[in-house]
N, C-alpha and C positions, 0 to 999 in steps of 0.2 A: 284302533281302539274305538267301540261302541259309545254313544254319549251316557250313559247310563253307568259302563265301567268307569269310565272319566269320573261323572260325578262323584261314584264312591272314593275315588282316591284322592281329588279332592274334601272331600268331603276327612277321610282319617288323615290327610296333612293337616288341615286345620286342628282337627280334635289333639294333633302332637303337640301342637304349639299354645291351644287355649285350654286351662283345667275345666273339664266336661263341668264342674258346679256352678260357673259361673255366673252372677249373680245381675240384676239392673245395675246393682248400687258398685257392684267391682267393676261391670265395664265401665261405668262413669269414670272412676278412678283411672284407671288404665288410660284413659282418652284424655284425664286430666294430665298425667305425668306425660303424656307424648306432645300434649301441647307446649305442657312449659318446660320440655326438653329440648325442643325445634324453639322455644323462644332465647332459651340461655345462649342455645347455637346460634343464633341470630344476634345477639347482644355482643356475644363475645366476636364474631366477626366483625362485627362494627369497629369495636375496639381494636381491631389487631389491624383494622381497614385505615381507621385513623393515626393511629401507631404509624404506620407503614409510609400513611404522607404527610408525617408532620415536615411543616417547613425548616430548612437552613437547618434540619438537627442529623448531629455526628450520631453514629449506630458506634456503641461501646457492646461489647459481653459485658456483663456485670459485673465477673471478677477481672477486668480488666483495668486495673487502678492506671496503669499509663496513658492508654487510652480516652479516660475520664480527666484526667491530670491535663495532658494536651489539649482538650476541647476546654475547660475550663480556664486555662490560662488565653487559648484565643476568645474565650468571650463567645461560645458557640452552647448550644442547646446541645443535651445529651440525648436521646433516647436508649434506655437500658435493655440488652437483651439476651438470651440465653444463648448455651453456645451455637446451635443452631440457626442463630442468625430471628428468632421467633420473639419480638417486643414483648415485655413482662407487663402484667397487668396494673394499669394506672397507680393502686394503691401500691406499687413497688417500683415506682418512677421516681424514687429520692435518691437521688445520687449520696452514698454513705461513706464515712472518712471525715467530715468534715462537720463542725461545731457547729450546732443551731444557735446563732447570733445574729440581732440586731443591731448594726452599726444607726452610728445617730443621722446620716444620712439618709435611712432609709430604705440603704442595700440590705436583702436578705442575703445569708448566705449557708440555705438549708440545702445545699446541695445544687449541684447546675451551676453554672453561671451566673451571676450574681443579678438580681432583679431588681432594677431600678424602678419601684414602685412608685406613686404618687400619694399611697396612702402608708404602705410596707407592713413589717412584720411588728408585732407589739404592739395593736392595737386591737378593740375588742368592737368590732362593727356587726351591724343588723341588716336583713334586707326581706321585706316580707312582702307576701299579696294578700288576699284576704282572707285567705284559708293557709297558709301555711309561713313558718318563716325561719330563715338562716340567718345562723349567729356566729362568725370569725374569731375563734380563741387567738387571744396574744402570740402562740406556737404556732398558727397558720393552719390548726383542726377544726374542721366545717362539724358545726351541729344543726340539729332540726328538728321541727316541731309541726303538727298541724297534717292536713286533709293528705292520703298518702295514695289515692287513686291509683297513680301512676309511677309509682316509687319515686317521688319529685322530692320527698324527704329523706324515704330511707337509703335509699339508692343499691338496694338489694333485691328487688324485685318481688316485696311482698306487697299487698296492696291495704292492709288495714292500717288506719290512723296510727301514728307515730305521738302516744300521747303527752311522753317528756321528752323534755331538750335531749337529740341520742347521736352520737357522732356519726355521720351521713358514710356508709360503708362505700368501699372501691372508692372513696375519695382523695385525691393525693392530697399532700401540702398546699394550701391556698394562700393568694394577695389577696382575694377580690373574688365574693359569688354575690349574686343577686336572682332573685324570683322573673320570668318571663312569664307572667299571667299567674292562676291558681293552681296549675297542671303543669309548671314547666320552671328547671330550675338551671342555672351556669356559674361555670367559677373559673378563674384564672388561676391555674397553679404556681408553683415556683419553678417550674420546667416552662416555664411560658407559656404553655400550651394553653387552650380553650376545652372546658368539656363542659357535653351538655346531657341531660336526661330528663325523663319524664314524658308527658305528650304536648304536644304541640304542630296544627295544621299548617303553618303560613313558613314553613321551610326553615325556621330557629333553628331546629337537628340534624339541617344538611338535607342533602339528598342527591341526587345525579342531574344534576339541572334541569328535569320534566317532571320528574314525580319525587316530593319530600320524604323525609323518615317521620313517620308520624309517631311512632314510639321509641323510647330508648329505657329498660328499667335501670339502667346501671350507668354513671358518670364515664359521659365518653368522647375521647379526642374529637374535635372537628376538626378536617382534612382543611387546608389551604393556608393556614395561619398560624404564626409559633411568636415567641419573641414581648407575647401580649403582659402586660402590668395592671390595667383593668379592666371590668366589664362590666356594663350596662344590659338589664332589659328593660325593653319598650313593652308596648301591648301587643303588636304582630312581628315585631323585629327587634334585633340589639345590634348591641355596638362592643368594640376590642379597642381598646387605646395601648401602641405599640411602643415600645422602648426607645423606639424612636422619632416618638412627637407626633407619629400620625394617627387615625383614627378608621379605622376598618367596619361596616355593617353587612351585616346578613339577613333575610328575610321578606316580609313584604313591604315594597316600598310604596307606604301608604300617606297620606297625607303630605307628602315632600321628605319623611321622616329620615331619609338614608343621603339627602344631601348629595342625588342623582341629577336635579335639575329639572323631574318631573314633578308633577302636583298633579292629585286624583281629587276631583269633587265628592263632598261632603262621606258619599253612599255608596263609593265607587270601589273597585278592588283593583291595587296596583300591582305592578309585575312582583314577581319571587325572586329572589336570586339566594338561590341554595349554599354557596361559599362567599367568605366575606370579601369587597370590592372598596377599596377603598375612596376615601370624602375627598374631593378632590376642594382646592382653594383654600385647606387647612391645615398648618402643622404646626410645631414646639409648641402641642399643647400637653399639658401635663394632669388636667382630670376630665373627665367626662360624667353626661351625668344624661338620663333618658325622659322623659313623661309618657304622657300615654301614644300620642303623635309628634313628639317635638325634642331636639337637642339641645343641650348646652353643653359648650366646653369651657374651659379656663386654661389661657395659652400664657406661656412662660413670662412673657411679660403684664401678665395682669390686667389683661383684656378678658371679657365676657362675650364667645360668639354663638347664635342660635341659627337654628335653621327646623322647617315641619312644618305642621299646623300652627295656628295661631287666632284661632276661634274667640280663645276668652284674656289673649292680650299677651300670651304665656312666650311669646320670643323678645317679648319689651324693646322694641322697634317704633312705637310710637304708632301701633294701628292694626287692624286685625285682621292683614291679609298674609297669607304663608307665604315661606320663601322655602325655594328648589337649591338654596345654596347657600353656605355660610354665611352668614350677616351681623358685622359687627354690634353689639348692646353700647348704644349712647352713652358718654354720663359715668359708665363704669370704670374705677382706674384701682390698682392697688387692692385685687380678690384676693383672696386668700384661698377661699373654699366655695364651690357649688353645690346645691340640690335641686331637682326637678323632681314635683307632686304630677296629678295626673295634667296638669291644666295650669300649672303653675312653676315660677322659676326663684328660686333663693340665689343670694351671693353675700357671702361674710367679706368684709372690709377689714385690712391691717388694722382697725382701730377697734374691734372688736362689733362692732354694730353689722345689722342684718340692712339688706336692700331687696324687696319683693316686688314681685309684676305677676299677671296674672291671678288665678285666684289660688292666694295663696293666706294672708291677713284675714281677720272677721270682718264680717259688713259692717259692724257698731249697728245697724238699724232695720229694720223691716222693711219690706219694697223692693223693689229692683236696683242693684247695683252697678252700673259703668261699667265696664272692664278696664283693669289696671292695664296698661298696653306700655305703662314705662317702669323702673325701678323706682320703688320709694321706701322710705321710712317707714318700720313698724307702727300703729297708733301708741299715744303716751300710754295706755294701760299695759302695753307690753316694755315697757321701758325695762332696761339688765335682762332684755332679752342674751342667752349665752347657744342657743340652740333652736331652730323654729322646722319647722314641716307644713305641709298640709295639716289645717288644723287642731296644730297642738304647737305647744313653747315649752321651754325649759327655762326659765328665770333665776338671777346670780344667786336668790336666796335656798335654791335649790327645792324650789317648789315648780309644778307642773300649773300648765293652765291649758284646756280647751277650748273649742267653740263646734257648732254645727250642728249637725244632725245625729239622733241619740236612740237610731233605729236599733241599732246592733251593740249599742253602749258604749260608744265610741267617746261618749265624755265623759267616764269614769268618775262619776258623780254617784251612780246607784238611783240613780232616774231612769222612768221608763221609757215606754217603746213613741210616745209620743212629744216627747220634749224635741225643740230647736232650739240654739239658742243664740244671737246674733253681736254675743260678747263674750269675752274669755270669760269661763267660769275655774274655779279651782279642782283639783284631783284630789281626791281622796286616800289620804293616809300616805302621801310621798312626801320623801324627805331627801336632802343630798343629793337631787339627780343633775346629772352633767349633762346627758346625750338624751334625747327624744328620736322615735323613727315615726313613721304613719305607712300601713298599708292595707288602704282601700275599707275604713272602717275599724282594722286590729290596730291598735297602737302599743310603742313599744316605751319605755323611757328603763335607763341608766342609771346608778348610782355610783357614787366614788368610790365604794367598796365593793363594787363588781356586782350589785344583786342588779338583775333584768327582771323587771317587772311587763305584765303584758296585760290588757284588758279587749273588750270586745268578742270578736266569733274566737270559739276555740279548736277549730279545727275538727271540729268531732260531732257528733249529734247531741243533738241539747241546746240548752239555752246558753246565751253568750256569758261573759264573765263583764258588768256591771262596774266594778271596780277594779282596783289592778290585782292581780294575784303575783308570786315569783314564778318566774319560768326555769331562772337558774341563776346561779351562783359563779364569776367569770372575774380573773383578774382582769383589770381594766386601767388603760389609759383613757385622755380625753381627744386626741386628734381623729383625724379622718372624715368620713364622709359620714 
């Protein structure tokens, strides 16, 4: 065959397959659906990639009620799957037969194996970054709010802002999600599992030990680890706290933050590790909690131990040098509950009082401030403190208070872009609030009758919200984190 025949027959195979009118604006189209068709393929292999290695979990058929019955009674993780032996997709990882109930212990038991959480089912928690944020319904249904770049909110792989609280799709039954940066979101199911989605470079999404996933649009298993009850994220890394007292990280291990033993200077980039490696020198700990560089846990008897960076005092050690390895917090006896802000560490006492280190309290003054490098007492102006953040407070009379910087209108005052302020001031128009969250500027606070109020960036273009607005409407307890 001549080059010339060739071409023309070439030439009419093409013309079979594309309609001769075809326009700029339909090939666009065209190229668009092929890409986010290789992307869904890509996503949903993830999924069925992490399926496939979830840890210690028994492979049931679905309609195999014995099957599930047996793993259940040993205390084993399920993974559900069709007759083909092919894992079903996340949002159909609930083991069904079985009554969604909260025992007072704290056991969920929505299916699976019963999850001995640190925080459990029946509780209405928040976890935001500065653009976007997740709210924990009582029933263990993840919603979301805020910048949706990366489907980090909606978890369906569209990319426009998520502009009201909207139940986070392909998500299962949740104990436990938190925000990893603005672009990156994780939750611990009631199957124990870890999923993660959205984008993120420093290996949070997994990867093959050389090169990470840097995207995921859809809430998906992370291989290596099962068994988990909560979850933590940092700034380049998180953390799994396991059902059985230990505590698992994933990511870069930057500032000491993974509790490897190493420590990176100040500007330095530390190793990745794609699957989570567990903390060695730590267990019977029962919550976890992350900052930007630094850990805290709370171990079964009532000890506070950190480990990370330690720049502005935030492992309360008595000094501001990092540690590569667990280290017990002085002075602490009888926690109850932990939180870590970005630079900062909280611990509630059996007696209801707050103990903070780092920078976590107001200055009260102008100038340069010390770094708190040990636990102390709130100042009297926060006295019946009942909830504290980076911040912001929650006070027993069920009024809010702030302090700080009021760029983004993070003190819900309806002050502008150039207010600081170096003492609690009061929130505007809150009443009855139990629980406070802070992320990175958006703040969040509670009411006993389930309204979530939010103020600051809203996730969207425009100017931020000044006061607090409602974000949603949730039944609500007072525990957790």
């Amino acid at each position: 065959m001549n080059f010339d025949r060739l071409s023309r027959v070439l030439a009419s195979t093409l013309l079979l397959c594309v309609p001769v009118a075809t326009s700029a604006q339909d090939w666009g189209r065209i190229l668009e659906d092929q890409v986010k068709q290789r992307a869904n393929r890509a996503a949903q292999e993830a999924v069925d990639k992490g399926l496939d290695a979830a840890e210690d979990a028994v492979r049931c058929v679905v309609t195999d009620q014995a099957c599930i019955e047996r793993a259940q009674e040993a205390g084993e993780d399920v993974v559900l799957t069709n007759k083909k032996g092919k894992p079903l997709p996340p949002e159909r990882q609930v083991v069904t037969g079985t009554n969604a109930s909260t025992e007072t212990s704290g056991e969920s038991s929505l299916g699976g194996a019963a999850v001995a959480s640190p925080i459990g089912l029946g509780e209405t928690r928040v976890a935001a970054s500065a653009a976007h944020t997740l709210v924990i319904a009582p029933d263990g249904t993840l919603f979301a709010q805020g910048r949706n770049d990366y489907s980090q909110s909606s978890g369906d792989g569209r990319k426009d802002s998520v502009a009201t609280l909207t139940a986070v799709a392909n998500a299962p039954r949740v104990v436990d999600a938190d925000t990893c940066d603005i672009w990156c979101s994780l939750l611990a199911g009631v199957d124990g599992r870890v999923y993660v989605w959205g984008r993120h470079d420093f290996g949070v999404l997994g990867g093959d030990g050389r090169n990470n996933i840097g995207e995921l649009d859809r809430p998906t298993p992370l291989p290596g680890i099962g068994n988990v009850v909560d979850v933590e994220g940092c700034d380049r890394a998180s953390a799994a706290l396991r059902r059985d007292g230990t505590v698992w990280m994933w990511g870069e291990d930057r500032g000491g933050v993974m509790g490897t033993g190493k420590i990176t200077g100040e500007y330095e980039s530390g190793e990745e590790y794609h699957r989570p490696v567990r903390v060695k020198g730590i267990d019977e700990v029962t919550q976890i909690a992350c900052g930007r560089e630094h850990m805290l846990v709370l171990r079964r008897d009532g000890t506070v131990w950190t480990w990370g960076s330690n720049k502005e005092g935030q492992l309360g050690v008595g000094d501001t040098e990092p540690r590569g390895r667990p280290t017990q917090v002085a002075g602490l006896a009888g926690v109850t509950r932990i939180r870590a802000s970005r630079y900062g560490s909280m611990a509630l006492l059996g007696d209801g009082s707050w103990r903070v280190w780092g920078t976590v309290g107001p200055p009260m003054k102008a100038g340069g401030v010390p770094p708190v490098s040990v636990p102390i007492a709130l100042p009297s102006v926060l006295a019946g403190t009942v909830d504290v953040d980076y911040g912001i407070a929650a006070l027993a009379d069920g009024t809010v208070r702030t302090w700080g910087d009021n760029t983004f209108g993070f003190l819900g005052t309806g002050q502008g872009v150039d207010v600081f302020v170096y003492q609690p001031v009061k929130v505007r128009g809150l009443g009855g609030i139990v629980r406070v969250w802070e992320g990175y500027n958006r703040a969040h606070a509670l009411a006993a009758d389930g309204t979530l109020y939010y103020w600051g960036p809203t996730g969207r273009s425009g100017s931020p919200n000044r006061v607090p607005v409602v974000l949603g409407r949730i039944p609500v307890t007072t525990g957790g984190q």
